[in-house]
C-alpha positions as CSV (number, residue, x, y, z in Angstrom):
1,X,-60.9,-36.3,-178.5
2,X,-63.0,-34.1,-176.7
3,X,-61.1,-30.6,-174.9
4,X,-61.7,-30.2,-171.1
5,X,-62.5,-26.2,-171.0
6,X,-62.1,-24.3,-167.3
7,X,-64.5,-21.5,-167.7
8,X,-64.8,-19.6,-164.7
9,X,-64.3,-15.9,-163.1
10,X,-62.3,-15.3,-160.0
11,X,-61.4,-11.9,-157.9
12,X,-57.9,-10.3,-158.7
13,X,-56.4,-11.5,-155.9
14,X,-57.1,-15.4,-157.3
15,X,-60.4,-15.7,-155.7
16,X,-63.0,-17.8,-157.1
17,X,-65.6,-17.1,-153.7
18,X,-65.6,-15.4,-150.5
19,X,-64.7,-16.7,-147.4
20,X,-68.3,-18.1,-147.0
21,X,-68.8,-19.3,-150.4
22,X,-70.7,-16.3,-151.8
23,X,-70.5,-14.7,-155.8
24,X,-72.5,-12.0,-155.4
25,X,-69.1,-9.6,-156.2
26,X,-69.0,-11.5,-159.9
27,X,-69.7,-8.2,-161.5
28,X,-67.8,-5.1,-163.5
29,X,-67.4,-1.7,-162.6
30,X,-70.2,-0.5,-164.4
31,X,-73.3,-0.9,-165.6
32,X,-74.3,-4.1,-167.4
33,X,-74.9,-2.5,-171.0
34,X,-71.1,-2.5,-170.8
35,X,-70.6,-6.1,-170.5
36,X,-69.9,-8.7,-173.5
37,X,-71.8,-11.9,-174.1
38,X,-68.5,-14.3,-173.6
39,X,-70.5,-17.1,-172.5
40,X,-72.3,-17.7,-175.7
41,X,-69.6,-17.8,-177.8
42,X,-68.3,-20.1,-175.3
43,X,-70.9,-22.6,-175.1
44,X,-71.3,-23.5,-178.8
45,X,-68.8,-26.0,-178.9
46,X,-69.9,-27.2,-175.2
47,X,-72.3,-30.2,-175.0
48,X,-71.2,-31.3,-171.2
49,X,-71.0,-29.6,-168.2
50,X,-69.6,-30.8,-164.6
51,X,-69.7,-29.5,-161.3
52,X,-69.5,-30.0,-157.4
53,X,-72.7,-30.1,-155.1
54,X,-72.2,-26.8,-153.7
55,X,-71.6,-25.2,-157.7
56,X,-75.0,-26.8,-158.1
57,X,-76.8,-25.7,-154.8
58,X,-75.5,-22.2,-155.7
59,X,-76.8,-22.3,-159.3
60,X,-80.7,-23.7,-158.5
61,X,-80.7,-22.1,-155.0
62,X,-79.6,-18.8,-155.5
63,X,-78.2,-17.7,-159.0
64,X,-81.0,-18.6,-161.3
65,X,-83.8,-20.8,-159.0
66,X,-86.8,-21.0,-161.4
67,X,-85.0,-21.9,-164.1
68,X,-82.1,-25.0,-164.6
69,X,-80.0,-22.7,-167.0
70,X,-77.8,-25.5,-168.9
71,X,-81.1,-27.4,-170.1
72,X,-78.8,-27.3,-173.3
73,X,-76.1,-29.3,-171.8
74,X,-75.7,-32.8,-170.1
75,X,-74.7,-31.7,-166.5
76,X,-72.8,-34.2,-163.8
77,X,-72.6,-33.0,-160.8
78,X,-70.2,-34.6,-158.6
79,X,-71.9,-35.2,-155.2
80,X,-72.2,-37.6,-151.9
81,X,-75.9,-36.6,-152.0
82,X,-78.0,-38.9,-153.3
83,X,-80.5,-37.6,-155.6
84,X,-82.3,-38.9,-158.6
85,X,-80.6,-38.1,-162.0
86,X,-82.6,-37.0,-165.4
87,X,-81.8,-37.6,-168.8
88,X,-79.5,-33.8,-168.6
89,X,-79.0,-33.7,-165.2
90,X,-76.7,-36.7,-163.4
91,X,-75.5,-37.0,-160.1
92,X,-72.9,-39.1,-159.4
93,X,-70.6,-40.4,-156.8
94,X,-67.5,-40.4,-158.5
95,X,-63.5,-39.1,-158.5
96,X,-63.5,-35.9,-161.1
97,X,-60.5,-37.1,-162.6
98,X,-62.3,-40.6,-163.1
99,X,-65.1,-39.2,-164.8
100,X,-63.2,-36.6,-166.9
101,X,-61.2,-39.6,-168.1
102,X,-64.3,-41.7,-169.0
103,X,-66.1,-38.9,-171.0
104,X,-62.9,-37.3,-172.6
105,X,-63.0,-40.7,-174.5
106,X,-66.7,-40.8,-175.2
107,X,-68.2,-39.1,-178.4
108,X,-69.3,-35.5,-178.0
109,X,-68.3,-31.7,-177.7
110,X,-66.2,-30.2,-175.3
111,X,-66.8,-30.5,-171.8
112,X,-66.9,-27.7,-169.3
113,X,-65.6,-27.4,-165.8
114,X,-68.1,-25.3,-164.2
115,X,-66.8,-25.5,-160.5
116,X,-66.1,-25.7,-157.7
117,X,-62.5,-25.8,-156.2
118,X,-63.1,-29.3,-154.9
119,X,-63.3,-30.3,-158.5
120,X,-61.2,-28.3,-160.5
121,X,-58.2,-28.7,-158.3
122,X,-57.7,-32.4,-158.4
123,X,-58.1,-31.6,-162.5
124,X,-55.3,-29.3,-162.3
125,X,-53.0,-31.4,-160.5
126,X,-53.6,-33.8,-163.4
127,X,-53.1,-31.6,-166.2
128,X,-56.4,-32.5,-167.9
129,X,-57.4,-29.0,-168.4
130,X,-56.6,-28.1,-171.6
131,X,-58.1,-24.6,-172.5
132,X,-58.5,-21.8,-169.2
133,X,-61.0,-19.5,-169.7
134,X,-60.8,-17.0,-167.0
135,X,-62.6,-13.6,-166.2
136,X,-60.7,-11.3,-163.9
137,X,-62.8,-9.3,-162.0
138,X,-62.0,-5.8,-160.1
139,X,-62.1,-7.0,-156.7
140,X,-59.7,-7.9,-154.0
141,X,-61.6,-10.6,-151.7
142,X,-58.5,-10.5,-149.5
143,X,-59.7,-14.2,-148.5
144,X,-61.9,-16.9,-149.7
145,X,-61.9,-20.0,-152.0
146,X,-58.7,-19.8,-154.1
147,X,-59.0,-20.8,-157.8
148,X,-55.1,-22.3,-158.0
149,X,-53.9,-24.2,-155.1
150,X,-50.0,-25.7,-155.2
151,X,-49.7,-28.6,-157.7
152,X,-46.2,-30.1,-156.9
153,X,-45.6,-29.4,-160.7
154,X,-45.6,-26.6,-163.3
155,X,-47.7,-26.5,-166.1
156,X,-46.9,-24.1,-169.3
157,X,-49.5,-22.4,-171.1
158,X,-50.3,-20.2,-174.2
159,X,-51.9,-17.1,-174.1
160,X,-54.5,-17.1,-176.9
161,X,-56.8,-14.3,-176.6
162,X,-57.5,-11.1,-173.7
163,X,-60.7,-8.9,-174.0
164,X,-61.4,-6.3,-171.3
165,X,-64.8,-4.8,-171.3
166,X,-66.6,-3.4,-167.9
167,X,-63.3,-3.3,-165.7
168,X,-63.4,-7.2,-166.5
169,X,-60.7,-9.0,-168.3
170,X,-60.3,-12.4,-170.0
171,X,-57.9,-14.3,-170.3
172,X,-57.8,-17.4,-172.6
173,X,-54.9,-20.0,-172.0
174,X,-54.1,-23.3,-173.9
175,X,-51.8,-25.8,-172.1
176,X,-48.9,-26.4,-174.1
């Protein structure tokens, strides 16, 4: 059965955006030569990748606009918008904990939980996440989008692996 994956950064102070939805604060301390490529490592055993409307907006708007980076992946992105889907690129109108359901079962590689909050917190509350990849990055937002919200339940987890390069840490969980 396929692995649902949380990859994501938030602030040290649990922030996955500012108060208005911004990223541009994703960054280390330093300069860039001092990061580590995490995300490719990451991605190889990644064939599916879901996100919100505004995750998406962010991505082909702002982050990288000339060019859909995940043209290696099959991307749902969870919206009221109606748009016309492609063959890697579907837009759907559905519950995220329906359609995590439906393509845990289906054949494939893991699947990726790209954001936003709107998506991955009904997933948490669920326990379908079974592997947390999070980077920590060396800011206080003081406010903004919060990356865990109350669940009503606890959920136990395993620390597997922590790297810290450029101020930046990651942590890699496994529920339990």
């Amino acid at each position: 059965m396929r692995k649902i994956n949380l990859f994501i950064a938030m602030s040290l102070d649990g922030y996955i955006a500012d108060s208005k939805g911004n990223v541009d604060w994703l960054k280390g301390q330093g300069s860039e030569h001092e990061n580590m490529d995490v995300y490719s490592e990451f991605v190889k055993n990644i064939d599916t990748v879901l996100m919100g409307w505004n995750t998406y907006h962010q991505i082909t708007a702002e982050l990288s606009p000339k060019e859909w980076v995940y043209h290696n992946l099959t991307a749902y992105v969870i919206t009221h918008k109606e748009r016309a889907s492609s063959e890697k690129i579907r837009f759907v109108n559905t519950d995220p904990v329906d359609l995590v359901k439906r393509l845990k079962e289906e054949p494939g590689k893991n699947i990726w939980i790209c954001g936003g909050a709107s998506i991955i917190h009904p997933l948490i509350n669920e326990d379908l996440i079974d592997c947390y990849y999070i980077t920590v990055i060396p800011t206080l937002l003081g406010d903004g989008i919060r990356l865990f919200e109350k669940t009503g339940h606890e959920i136990k987890l395993r620390l597997l692996k922590t790297q810290s390069y450029n101020g930046m840490t990651d942590l890699i969980y496994m529920r339990r």
